[in-house]
C-alpha positions in Angstrom: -51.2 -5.2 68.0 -51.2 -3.6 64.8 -47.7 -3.9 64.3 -47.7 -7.4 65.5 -50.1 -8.1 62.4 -48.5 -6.4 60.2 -44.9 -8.6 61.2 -47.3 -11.5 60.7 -48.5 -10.6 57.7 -44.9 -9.7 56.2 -43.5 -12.8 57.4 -46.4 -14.8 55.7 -45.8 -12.9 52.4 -42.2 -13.6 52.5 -42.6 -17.6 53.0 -45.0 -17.7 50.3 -42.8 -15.6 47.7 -39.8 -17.3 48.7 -41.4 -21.0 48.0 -42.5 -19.3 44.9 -38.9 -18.4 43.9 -38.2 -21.9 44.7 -41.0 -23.7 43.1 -38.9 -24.8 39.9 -35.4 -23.9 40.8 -33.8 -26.3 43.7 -31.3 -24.7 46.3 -28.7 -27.0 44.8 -28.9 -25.0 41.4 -28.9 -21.7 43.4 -25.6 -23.1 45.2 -23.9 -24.5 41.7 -24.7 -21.0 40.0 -23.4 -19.2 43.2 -20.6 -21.5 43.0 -19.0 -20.8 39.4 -19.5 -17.0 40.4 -16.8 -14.3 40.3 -15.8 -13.8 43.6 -14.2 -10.6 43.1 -17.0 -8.7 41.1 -19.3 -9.7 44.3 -16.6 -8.5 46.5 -16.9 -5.3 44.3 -20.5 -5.6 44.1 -21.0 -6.3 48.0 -18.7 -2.8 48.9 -20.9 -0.6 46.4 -23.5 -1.3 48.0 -22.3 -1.1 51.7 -20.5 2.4 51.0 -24.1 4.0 49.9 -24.7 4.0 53.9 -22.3 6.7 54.6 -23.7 8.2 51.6 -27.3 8.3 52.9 -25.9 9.7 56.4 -23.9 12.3 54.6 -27.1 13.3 53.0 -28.9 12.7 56.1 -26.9 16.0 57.2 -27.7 18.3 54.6 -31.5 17.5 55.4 -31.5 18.2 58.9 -28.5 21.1 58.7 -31.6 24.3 59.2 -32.7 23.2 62.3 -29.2 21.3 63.7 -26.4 23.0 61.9 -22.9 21.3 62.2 -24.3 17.8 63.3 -20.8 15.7 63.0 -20.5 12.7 60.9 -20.2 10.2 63.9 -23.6 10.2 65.1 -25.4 9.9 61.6 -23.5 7.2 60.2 -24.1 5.2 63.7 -27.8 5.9 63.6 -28.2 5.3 60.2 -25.9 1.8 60.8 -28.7 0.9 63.3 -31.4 2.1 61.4 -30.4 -0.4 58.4 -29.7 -3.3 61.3 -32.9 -3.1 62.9 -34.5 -3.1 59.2 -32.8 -6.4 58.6 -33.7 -8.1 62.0 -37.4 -6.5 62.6 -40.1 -6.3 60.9 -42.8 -4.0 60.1 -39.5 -1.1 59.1 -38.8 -0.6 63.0 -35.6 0.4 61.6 -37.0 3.8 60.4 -37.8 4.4 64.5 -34.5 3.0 65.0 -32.8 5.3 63.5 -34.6 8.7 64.6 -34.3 7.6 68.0 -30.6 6.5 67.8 -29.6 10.2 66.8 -31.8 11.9 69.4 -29.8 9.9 71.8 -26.6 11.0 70.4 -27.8 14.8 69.3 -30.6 16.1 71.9 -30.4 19.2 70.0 -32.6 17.1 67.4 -36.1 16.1 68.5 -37.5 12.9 67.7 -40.2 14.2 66.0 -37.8 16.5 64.0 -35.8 13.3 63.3 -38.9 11.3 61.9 -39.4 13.8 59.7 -35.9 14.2 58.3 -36.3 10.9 57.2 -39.6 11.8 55.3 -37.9 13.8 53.5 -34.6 11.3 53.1 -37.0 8.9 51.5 -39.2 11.1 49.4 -35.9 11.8 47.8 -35.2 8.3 46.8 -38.8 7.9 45.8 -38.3 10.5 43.2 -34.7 9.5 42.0 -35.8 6.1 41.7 -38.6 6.4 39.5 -35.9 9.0 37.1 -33.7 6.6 36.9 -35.9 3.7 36.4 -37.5 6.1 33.3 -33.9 6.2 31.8 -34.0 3.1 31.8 -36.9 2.6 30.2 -35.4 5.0 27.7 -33.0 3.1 26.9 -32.8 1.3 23.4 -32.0 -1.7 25.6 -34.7 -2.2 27.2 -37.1 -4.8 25.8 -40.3 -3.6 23.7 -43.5 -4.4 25.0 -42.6 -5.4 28.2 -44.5 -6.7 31.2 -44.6 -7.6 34.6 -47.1 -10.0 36.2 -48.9 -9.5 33.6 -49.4 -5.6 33.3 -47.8 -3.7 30.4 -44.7 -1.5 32.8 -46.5 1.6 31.3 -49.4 0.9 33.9 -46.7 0.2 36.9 -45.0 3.7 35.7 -48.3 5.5 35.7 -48.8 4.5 39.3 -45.5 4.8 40.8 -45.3 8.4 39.4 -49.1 8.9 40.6 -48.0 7.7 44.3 -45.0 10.1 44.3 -46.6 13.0 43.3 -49.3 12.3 45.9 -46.4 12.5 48.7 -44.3 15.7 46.7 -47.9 17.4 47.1 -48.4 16.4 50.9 -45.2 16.9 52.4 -45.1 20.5 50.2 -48.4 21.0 51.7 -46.5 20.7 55.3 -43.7 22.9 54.3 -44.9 25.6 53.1 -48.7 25.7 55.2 -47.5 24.9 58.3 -49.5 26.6 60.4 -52.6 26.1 59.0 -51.9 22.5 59.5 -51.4 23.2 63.2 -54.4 26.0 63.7 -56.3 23.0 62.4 -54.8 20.8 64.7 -55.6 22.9 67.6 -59.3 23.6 66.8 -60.3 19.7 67.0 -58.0 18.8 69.9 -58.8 21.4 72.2 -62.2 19.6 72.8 -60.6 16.2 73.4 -58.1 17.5 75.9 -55.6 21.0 75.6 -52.7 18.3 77.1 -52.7 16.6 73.6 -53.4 20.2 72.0 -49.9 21.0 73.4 -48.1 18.3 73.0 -49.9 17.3 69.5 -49.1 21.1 68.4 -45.0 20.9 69.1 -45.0 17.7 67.5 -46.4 19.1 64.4 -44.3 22.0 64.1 -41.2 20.1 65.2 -42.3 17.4 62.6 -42.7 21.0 60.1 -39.0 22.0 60.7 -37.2 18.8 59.5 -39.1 19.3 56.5 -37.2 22.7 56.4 -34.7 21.4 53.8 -36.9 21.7 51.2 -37.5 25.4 51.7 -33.7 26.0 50.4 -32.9 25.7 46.4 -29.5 25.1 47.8 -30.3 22.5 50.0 -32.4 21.0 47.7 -30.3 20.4 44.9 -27.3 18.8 47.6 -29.8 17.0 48.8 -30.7 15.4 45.0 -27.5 15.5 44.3 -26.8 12.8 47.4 -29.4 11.1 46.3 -28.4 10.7 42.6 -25.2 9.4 43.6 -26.4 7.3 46.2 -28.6 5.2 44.0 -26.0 5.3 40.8 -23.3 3.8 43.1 -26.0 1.3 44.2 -27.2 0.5 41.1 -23.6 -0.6 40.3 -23.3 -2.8 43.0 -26.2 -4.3 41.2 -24.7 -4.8 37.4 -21.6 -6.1 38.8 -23.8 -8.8 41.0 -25.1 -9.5 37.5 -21.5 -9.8 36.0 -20.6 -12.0 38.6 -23.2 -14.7 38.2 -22.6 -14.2 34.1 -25.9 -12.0 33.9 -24.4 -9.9 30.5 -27.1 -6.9 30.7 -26.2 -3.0 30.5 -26.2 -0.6 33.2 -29.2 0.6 32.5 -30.6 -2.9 33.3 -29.2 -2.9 37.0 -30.7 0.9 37.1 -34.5 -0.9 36.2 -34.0 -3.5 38.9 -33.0 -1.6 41.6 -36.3 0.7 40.6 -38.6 -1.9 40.9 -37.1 -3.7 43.7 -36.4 -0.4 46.0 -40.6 -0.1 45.4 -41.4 -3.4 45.9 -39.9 -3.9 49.4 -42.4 -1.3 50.5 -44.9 -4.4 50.9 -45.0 -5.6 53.8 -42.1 -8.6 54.2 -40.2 -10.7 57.2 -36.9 -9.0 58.5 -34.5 -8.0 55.4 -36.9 -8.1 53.0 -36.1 -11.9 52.2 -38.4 -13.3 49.7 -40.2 -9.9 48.7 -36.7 -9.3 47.1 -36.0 -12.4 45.1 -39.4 -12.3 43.8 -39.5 -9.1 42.5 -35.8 -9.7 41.2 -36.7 -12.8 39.3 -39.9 -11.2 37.9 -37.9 -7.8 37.0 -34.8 -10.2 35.6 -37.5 -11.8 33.3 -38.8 -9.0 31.4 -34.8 -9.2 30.1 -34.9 -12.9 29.1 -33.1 -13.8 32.3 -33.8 -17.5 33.3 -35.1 -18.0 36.7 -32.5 -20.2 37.8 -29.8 -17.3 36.6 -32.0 -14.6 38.4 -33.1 -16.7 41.9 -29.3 -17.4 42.3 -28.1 -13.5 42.0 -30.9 -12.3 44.0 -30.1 -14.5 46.7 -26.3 -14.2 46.5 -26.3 -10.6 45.8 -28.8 -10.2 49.1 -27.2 -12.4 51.4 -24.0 -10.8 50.7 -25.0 -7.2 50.9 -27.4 -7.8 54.1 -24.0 -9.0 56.6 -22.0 -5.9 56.5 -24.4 -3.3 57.5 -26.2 -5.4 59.7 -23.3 -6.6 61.8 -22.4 -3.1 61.9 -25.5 -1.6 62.6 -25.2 -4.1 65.9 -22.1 -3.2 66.8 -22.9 0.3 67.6 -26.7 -0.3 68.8 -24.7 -2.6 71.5 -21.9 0.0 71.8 -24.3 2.7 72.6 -26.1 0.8 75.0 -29.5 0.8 72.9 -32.2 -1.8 73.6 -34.8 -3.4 71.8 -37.3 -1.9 74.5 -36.0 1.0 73.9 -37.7 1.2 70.5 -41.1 0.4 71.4 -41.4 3.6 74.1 -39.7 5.9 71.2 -42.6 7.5 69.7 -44.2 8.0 73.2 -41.4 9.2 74.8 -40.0 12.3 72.6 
């Protein structure tokens, strides 16, 4: 029920933002803007960012390589294929389940909890290159003086998107390196509820410890970053040549501030693919660089439309292949 909400909820925020988009800009200037565009700079733009999701499974790898060594590339890039389809036709992030349970299938060696956690880590990762990129942005003499968005000076949205990461840095370090104590804890409360959901609740935790592993290594670590830094600079071009293709003439450290915001923003809760949580935040990001909302509304949807059909058909060409089920999903978290 909660989830159900939740979809609700995201697909009520996404109608409203979306008519928002829309309030002074009509489709038909969306589809003349889209219309004069470069079609080869939004072929470009489109394969940039496609190829990050062999990227993220490639990282995907490195983070789960101390507790399932030698995992081949086969069964990562299909789960995280899935993962990204599910995201675009679910709501409420099922694709993050998706994708954990989509490897265990493949990899039993990998437990689902171990999985889930991998993916922790995977997106702590590109919580903290995010917000570094976003701040050389900011850096940058390009960048407009005194700007704002809805409203608030970006020094207060900084201050809080640094606050929030170094909340999760501190927790999930908390896990790595205190496991135990987490689980003693763990133990001491359950055991008077029932010692079947001490058991289970106590290899769940220390499962859910060791795909947090990667963070243990100062090798793995800086792969890991590494990954992740060119994950999101490819991305972030697939982002400045959607703008060059619609004629939106801003440096790269522009696309870089965009994708920040944006990749932040689509936390909030949203119908399947993110669709008008995206173009709202676009627009309002594109604005605090003098772009006009007819300019911004027409790459934001072009750019999204464009980049949400190739990993999302796919993503359902091996769910189907691998004989996966929506169904399937649901029992996941109960069932590993």
């Amino acid at each position: 029920m909660k989830s159900g909400w939740r979809g609700l909820a995201g697909f009520l925020l996404s109608g409203a933002l979306l008519l928002w988009v829309l309030r002074d800009v009509s489709p038909a200037t969306v589809w003349a803007e889209l219309s004069r565009a470069n079609p080869w700079l939004f072929f470009w733009s489109t394969f940039a960012a496609t190829i990050i999701f062999p990227i993220r499974a490639l990282r995907w790898r490195v983070i789960l390589e101390p507790v399932a060594p030698g995992i081949p590339f086969g069964p990562l890039w299909r789960a995280t294929a899935i993962g990204m389809m599910i995201n675009n036709v679910l709501p409420a992030r099922a694709g993050e389940i998706a994708r954990a349970f989509a490897l265990t299938r493949e990899v039993p060696r990998v437990p689902f909890s171990t999985s889930v956690a991998s993916l922790v880590v995977d997106r702590l990762f590109d919580a903290v290159v995010l917000l570094a990129l976003g701040l050389v942005a900011f850096m940058d003499p390009a960048f407009p003086a005194n700007a704002k968005i809805a409203g608030q000076p970006l020094a207060d949205w900084a201050l809080g998107g640094i606050a929030l990461t170094g909340a999760m840095l501190a927790i999930v370090y908390l896990l790595v390196f205190f496991p135990r104590a987490l689980i003693v804890t763990f133990e001491i409360f359950s055991r008077r509820i029932s010692p079947k959901l001490e058991e289970r609740g106590r290899v769940a935790l220390q499962r859910f410890s060791d795909g947090l592993s990667v963070m243990r290594s100062p090798r793995r670590f800086f792969l890991v970053f590494l990954w992740t830094l060119v994950h999101w600079l490819i991305s972030g071009l697939g982002t400045w040549l959607g703008f060059l293709a619609v004629g939106i003439d801003l440096p790269f450290s522009a696309a870089l501030f965009v994708q920040t915001v944006t990749g932040f923003g689509v936390a909030l809760p949203s119908a399947p693919g993110f669709f008008g949580v995206f173009e709202a935040i676009a627009v309002l990001t594109l604005a605090v660089y003098g772009v006009s909302a007819a300019l911004a509304t027409s790459w934001a949807i072009g750019f999204h439309i464009l980049t949400f059909i190739p990993i999302t058909v796919m993503g359902a060409y091996y769910f189907v292949h691998l004989g996966m089920h929506f169904r399937d999903l649901k029992a996941a978290p109960e069932s590993r």
